[in-house]
C-alpha positions in Angstrom: 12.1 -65.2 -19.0 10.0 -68.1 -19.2 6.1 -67.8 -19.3 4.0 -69.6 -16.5 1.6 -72.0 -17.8 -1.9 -71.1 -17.3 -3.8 -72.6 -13.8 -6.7 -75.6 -14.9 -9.8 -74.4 -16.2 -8.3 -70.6 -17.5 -8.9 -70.2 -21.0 -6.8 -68.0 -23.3 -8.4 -64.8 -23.8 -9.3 -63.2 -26.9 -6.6 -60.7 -26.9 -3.7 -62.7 -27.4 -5.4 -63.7 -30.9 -5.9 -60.6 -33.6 -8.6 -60.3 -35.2 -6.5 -59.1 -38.5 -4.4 -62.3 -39.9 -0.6 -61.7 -40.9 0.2 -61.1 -44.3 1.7 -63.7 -46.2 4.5 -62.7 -48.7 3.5 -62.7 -52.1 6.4 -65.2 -52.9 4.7 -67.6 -50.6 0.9 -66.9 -52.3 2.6 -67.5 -55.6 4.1 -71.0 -54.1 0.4 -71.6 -52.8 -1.4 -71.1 -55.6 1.1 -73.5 -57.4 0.2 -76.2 -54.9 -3.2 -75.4 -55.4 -3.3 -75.6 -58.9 -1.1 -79.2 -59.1 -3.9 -80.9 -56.3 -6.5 -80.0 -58.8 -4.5 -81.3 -61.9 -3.8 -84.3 -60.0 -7.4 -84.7 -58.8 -9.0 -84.6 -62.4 -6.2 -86.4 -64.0 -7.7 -89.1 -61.0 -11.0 -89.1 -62.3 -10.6 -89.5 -65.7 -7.9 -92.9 -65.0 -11.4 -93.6 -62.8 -13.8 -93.4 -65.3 -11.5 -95.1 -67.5 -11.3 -97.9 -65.2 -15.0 -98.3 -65.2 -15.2 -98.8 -68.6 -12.5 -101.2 -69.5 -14.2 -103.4 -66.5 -18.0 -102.8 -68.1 -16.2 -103.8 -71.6 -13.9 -106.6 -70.0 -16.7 -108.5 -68.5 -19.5 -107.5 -70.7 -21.8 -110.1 -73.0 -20.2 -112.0 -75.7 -16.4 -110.3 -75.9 -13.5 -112.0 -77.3 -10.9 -113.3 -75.3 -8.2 -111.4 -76.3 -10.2 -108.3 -75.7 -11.3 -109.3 -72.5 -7.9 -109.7 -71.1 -6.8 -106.2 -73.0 -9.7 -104.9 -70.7 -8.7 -106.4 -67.7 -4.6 -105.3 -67.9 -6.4 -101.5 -68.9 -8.4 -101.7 -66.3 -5.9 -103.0 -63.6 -3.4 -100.0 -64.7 -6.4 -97.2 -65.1 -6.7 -98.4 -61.2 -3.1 -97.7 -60.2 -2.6 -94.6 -62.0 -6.1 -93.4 -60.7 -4.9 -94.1 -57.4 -1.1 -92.5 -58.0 -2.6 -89.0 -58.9 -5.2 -89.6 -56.5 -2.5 -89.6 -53.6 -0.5 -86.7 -55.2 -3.7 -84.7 -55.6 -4.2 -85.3 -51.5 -0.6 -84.7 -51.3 -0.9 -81.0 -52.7 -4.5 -80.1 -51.6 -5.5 -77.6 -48.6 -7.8 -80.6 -47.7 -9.0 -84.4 -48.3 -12.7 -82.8 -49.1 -11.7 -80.7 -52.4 -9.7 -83.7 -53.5 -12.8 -85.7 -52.7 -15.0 -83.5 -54.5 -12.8 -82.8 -57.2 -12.1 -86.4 -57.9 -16.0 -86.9 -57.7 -16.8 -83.7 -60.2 -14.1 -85.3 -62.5 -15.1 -89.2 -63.0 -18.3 -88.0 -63.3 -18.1 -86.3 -66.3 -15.6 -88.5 -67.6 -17.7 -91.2 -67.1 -20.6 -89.3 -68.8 -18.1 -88.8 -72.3 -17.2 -92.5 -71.9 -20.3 -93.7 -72.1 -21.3 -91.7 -75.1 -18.1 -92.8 -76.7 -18.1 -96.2 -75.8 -21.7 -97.3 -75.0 -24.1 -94.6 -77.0 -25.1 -93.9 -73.2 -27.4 -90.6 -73.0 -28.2 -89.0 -69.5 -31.4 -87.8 -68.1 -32.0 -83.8 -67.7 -31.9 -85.0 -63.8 -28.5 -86.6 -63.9 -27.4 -83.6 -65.3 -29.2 -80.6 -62.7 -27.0 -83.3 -60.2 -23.6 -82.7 -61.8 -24.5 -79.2 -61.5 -25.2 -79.6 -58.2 -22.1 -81.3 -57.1 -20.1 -78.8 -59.3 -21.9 -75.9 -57.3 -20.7 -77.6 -53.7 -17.1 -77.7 -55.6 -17.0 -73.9 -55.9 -18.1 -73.5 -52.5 -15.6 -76.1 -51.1 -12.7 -74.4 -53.1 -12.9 -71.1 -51.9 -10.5 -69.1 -51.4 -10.7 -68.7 -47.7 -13.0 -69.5 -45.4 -15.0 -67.2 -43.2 -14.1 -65.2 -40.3 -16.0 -66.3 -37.7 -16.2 -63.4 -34.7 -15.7 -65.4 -31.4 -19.3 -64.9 -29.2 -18.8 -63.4 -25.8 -19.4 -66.2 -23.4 -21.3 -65.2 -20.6 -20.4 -65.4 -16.8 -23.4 -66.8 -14.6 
């Protein structure tokens, strides 16, 4: 028996939607957490080709380099770039969502770019740069919870 569609301006009520999600099978949260784990592998790997980038281009086009080491630079720093970008896209690929990559990817050249420059350069950061990695790596925790909230509908009210 087919099911009549609904007459203009009836909404569904709130019946028809539980308030108690169905279970998923364990073989499916073990498959999940997989996924989840190979986005986030993906999504620092991302970063680091990032940061890496960043510096062969600050060392490439820097004062006084030699040539050969300048255009050593520039073919690291044009393959850092498509490798960033390949796990970049495999890290969206196996997310939940574009805003963990994001942030993930974010957290991760970050710190990779803070190593870098104290390998490379002899760069120190400020006591402020870091309280802003923390920061950013407390929004990351929050973003890659495990669920997100329940939200209870509100009862609309009839006028």
């Amino acid at each position: 028996m087919a099911a009549c569609p609904l007459p203009l301006g009836c909404a569904v009520t709130a019946t028809a939607y539980p308030d108690t999600p169905a279970a998923v099978p364990p073989r499916l949260q073990a498959g999940a957490m997989r996924r989840r784990f190979w986005g986030v592998f993906n999504c620092l790997c991302a970063g680091v080709f990032g940061a890496l980038a960043a510096a062969a281009a600050k060392l490439a086009f820097g004062s006084e380099v030699h040539v050969g080491l300048c255009i050593t630079s520039i073919v690291v720093m044009f393959s850092a770039n498509s490798l960033m970008w390949t796990f970049f896209s495999r890290g969206l690929s196996f997310s939940m969502s574009s805003a963990i990559a994001s942030v993930t990817v974010t957290f991760s050249n970050i710190l990779s770019s803070a190593l870098l420059g104290y390998l490379l350069y002899g760069e120190c950061q400020e006591v402020l740069w870091w309280g802003g990695v923390f920061l950013i790596l407390c929004g990351l925790t929050l973003v890659q919870r495990k669920l997100p909230p329940v939200w209870k509908p509100v009862p609309h009210k009839q006028q």
